[in-house]
N, C-alpha and C positions, 0 to 999 in steps of 0.2 A: 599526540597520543602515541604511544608506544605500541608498536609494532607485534603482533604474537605469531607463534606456530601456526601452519597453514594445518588446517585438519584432511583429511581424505573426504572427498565428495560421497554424501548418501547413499546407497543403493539404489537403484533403478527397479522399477516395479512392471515388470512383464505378462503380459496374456498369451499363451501357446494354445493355440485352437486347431485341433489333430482328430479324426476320426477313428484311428490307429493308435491305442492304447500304447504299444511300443515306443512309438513317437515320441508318443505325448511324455511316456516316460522318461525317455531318453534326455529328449531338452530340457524338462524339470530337474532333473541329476546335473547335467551341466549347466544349465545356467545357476542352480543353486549353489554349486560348489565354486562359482565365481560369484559369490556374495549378491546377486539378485535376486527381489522377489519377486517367485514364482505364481499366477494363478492358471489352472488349466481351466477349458471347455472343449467338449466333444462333441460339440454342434453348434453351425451358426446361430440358431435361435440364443443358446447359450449361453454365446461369445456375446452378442448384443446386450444380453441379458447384465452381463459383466461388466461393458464397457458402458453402460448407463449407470452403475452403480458406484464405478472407480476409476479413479484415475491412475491409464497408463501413459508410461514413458513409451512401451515398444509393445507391438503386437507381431507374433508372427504366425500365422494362419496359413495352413494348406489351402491350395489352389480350387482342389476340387473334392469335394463332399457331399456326401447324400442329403438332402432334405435342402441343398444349399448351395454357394459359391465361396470361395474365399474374398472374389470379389463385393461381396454385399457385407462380408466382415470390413474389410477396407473402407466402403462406404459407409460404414454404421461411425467406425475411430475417427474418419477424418469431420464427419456431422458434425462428434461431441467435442473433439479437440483437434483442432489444423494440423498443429506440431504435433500430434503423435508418429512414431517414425513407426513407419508396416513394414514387413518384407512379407514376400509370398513365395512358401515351396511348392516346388513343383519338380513333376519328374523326368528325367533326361529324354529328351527328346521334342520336349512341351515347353520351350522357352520362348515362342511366339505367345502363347496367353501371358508369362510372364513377362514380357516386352509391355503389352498394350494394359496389364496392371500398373508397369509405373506411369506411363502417359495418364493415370485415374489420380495419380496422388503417392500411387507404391515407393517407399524410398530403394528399394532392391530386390532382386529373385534369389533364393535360394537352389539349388539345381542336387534333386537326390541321386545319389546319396553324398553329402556334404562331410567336408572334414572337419574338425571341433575348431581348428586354430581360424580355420577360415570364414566360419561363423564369428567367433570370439572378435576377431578384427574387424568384420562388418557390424557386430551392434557394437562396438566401441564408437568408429566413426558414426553411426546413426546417433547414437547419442550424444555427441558431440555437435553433432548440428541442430538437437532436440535444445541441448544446451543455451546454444545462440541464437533461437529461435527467438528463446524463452527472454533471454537476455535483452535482447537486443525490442523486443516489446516492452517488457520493462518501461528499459529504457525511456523510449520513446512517451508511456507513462509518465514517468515519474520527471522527464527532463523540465516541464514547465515550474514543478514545484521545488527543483533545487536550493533555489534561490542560485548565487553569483558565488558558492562556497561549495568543495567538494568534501572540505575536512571540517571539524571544527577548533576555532582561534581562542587562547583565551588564556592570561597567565596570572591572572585574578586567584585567589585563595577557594572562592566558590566552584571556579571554572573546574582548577585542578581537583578538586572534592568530585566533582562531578566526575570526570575524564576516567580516575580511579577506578568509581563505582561503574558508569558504564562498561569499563573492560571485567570485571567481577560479573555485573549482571548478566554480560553478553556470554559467556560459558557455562550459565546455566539457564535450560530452558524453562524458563518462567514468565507469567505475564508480566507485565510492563506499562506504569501508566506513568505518558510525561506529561508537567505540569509546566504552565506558564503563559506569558501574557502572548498575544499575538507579536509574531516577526522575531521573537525571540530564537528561532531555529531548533524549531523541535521534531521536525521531520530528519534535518540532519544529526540530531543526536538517534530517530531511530533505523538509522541507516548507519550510523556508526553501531550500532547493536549489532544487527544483522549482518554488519560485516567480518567484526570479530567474532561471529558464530561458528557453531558447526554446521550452521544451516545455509553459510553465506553461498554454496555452490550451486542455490534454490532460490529462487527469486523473493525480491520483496514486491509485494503489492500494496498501495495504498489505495483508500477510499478514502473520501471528503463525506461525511456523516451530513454535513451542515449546505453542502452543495448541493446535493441532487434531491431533487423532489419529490415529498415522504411516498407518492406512490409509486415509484421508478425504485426505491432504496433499495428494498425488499430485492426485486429482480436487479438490481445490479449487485448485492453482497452477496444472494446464496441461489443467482441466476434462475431459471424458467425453462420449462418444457415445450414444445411445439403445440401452439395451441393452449396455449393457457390464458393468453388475453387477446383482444385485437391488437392487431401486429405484431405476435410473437411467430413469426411465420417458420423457423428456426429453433430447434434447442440451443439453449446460450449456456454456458458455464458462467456461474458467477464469481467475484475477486476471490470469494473463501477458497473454490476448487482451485483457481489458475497459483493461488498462495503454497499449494499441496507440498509437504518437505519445506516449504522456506516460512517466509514471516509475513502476516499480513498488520497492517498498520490502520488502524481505524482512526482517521485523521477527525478532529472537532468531535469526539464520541458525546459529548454533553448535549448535542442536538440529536439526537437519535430520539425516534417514538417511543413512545410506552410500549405499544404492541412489540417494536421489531426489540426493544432489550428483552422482551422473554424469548424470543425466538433465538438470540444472542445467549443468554445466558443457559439456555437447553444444549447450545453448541459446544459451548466452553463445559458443561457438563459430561456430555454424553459423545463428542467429538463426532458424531455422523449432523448432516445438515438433510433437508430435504428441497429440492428446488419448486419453485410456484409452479402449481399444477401438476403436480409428481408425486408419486407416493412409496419410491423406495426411498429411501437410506442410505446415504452414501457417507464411507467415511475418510473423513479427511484430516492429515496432519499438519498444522501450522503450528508459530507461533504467535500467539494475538498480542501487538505493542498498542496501546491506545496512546490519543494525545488530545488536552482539551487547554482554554484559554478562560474557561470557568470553573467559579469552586464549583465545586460538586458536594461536598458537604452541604452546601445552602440549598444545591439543586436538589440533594435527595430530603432536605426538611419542607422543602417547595412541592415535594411528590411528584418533582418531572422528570426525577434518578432513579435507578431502583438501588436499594442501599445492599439487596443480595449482589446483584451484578457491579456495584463498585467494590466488595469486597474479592470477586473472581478477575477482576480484571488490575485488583492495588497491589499484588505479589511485593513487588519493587515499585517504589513511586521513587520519580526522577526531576527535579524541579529545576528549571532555567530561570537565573534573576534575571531581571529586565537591565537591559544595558546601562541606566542612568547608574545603577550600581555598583558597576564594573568599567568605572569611565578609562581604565588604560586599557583598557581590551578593546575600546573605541576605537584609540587611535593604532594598536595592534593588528586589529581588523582592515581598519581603514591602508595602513601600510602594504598588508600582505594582499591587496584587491589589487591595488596602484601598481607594483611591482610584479603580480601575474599577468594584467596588463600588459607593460611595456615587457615582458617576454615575448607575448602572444600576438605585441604588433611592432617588436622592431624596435619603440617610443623607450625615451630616459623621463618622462615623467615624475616627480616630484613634488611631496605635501612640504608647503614653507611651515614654519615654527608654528607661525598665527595662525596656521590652518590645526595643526595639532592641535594649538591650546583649545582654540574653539570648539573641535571633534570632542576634547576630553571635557571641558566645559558644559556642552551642551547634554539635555534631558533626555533626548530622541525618544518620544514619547509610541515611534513607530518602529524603536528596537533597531536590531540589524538591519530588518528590512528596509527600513528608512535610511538606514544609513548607505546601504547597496544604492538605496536609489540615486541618493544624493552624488553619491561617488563615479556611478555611471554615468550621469547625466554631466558632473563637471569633467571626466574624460572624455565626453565626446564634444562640449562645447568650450571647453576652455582656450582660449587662443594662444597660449605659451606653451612650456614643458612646465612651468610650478602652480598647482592650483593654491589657490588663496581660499581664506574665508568666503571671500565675495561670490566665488566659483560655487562653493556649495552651498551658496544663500543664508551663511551665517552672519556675516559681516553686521555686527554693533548689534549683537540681540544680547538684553536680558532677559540670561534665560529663564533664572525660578519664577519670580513674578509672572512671566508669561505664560510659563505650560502650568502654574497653577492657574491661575485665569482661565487658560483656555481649558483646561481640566474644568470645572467651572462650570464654565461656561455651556459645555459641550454636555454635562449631565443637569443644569437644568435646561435645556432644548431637548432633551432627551427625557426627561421623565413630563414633561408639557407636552409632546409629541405625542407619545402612550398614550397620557389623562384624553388627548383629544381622538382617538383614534377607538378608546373606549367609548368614550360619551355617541360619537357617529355611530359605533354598532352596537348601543346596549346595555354596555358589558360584555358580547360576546367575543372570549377571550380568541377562539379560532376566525374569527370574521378580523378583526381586531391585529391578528399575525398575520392575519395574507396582508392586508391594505400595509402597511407597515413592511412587509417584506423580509418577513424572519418567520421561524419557525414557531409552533405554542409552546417548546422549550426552552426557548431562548426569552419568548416574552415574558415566561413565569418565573424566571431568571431576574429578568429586569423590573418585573412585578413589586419579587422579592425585595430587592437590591434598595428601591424608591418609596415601598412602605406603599404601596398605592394596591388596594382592595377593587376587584373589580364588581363585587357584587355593589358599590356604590352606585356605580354608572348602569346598573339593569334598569330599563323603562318600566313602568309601573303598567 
């Protein structure tokens, strides 16, 4: 993919909490005029007030205040968000309190009365490390779900259609749904978005819709207040706030509840969220990329999509063919893993012909991912520099007949599976998804798909 122009990083959005109107003015004039935004409070209660309602980058809060401390503003930022970077002024002579502020969490004291250039340089690097904080979580995030690619491969006619559209899509901010079968790399196409963005200097966060458990979803997308359920012992920010300026990716959206897409699609409307157990308003800038491995056409004639919410979320649809379709992007792939590889360990490593033909050959009914697998497992256990066929467990398979068979084969074990998992509860379709271990969007899904009525199987 081609390369574009780096954009300049977002604005920074700052709290100044001053009892001293002067002050207060003062830093809103210069921070303003270096392109951040400004919100002021003139009381801690205030500043609380504010920093439960938004998310900051920087807080800088006087030391000492009536009705208050600057220390219990400190205490309120680091509650709602770790990485928020504080400073605390304070006035010459009194830099013992500001000493045993930063031992609290403080990233620096300000000492009145301060110069403009000297301030300007302190929240630069504060935000810089707010940056890598951010980053470097992420990170840590999202590393399990990379897969073994950091780009995406593909010199396929569909590919490049694709590669096009996402540098097009990625410059403007619009939603985003990608489409395609599982292992296909649809995480990495939206993270090729968010890179090419102007948002890329803002993290991306992903959720797994279809991972976590319908009653945890809720407080892990638009997080929870202290005290809202047993064991929220903590106010928590959820993926929408910590996404704030960047993009958040709502990974599997076709498993999402009916409740939480109106709560969804009230957000993508009115862009304020409200956290569980909370009753401000808070508003927050993302951009929402969804990604699913079901139609959703058939989900929303199934009534387990809402067909408002797939219209707010289809701006741009994005669709990965499934690798059988792009068989030299197989071996494309397959080349450019081998040869990061042997950068990364030293190794000359090598796919013999037969291994190509086979890679291009074969169905890989598990996508990239399966092909990742294949290809990791034969560098770690292959005994020479050339993997073979044999090495990635192709060796003398026919492929159509089999992966239709096993295609097959696998949906009727699968729609016999249902029918009996019906019949044990009833009909009842939620009794029916736990024992099964899927969600009731997913089964209604599969309901759909198999023609199979569950008001059949209700006991009389």
């Amino acid at each position: 993919m081609a390369a574009i122009a780096e954009a300049p990083p977002l604005a920074a959005r700052m709290l100044v909490v001053d009892d001293e109107p002067g002050m207060r003015d003062f830093l809103q004039i210069m921070l303003e005029k270096r392109g951040y935004e400004v919100v002021i409070a003139a009381a801690v209660g205030e500043a609380r007030a504010r920093l439960r309602e938004t998310t900051f980058d920087v807080v800088i809060t006087d030391l000492k205040m009536p009705g208050g401390s600057g220390l219990d503003v400190l205490a309120e930022a680091k509650e709602v968000d770790p990485s928020c970077v504080v400073f605390l002024m304070t006035a010459y002579g009194d830099t013992a309190s500001a000493v045993e502020a930063m031992k609290l969490g403080a990233y620096d004291y300000l000492t009145k009365p301060f110069q403009v250039d000297e301030v300007a340089l302190a929240l630069r690097n504060g935000l810089e490390l707010r940056r890598l904080a951010i980053e470097n979580r992420c990170l840590r995030e999202a590393a399990v779900h990379r897969g073994g690619l950091d780009r995406l491969v593909g010199v396929s006619l569909p590919m490049q259609a694709l590669f096009d559209l996402v540098l097009r899509t990625a410059s403007r901010d619009c939603t985003v749904l990608i489409t395609g079968e599982s292992g296909t790399g649809k995480e990495l196409v939206a993270h090729a978005i968010h890179d090419h963005s102007a948002r890329r200097s803002r993290p991306l966060v992903a959720i797994n819709c279809g991972a976590i458990p319908e009653t945890l979803l809720e407080s892990e997308l638009f997080g929870h207040e202290k005290g809202a359920f047993t064991g929220a012992h903590a106010l928590n920010k959820g993926k929408v706030e910590y996404a704030d300026g960047g993009t958040l990716l709502l990974d599997e959206i076709g498993e999402m509840p009916l409740h939480l897409q109106v709560k969804l699609l009230r957000f993508l409307q009115e862009r304020t969220i409200e956290r569980v157990g909370g009753h401000n308003l808070i508003e927050v800038d993302v951009r929402v990329v969804s990604a699913t491995n079901i139609d959703l056409h058939e989900a929303i004639l199934a009534k387990t999509f809402r067909e408002d919410l797939f219209f707010r979320l289809n701006t741009v649809q994005l669709h990965l063919p499934p690798l059988r379709e792009r068989s030299n992007d197989a071996a494309l792939i397959a080349n450019t893993v081998v040869q990061r590889y042997n950068g990364q360990h030293g190794t000359k490593i090598t796919l013999t012909n037969e291994a190509f033909d086979a890679i291009s050959a074969y169905e890989w009914p598990g996508n990239v991912r399966e092909l990742l697998n294949r290809l990791n497992r034969a560098l770690i256990v292959a005994g020479g520099e050339r993997i073979t066929p044999a090495d990635l467990e192709l060796a003398g398979r026919d492929q159509a007949p089999t992966i239709f068979d096993l295609r097959t084969a696998r949906e009727r074990v699968e729609r016999a599976v249902i029918i009996k998992a019906l019949e044990k509860n009833g009909g009842n379709i939620s009794r029916a998804a736990v024992d099964l271990g899927t969600s009731r969007p997913t089964l209604h899904h599969l309901l759909n798909k198999y023609e199979i009525t569950a008001r059949e199987y209700t006991r009389a």
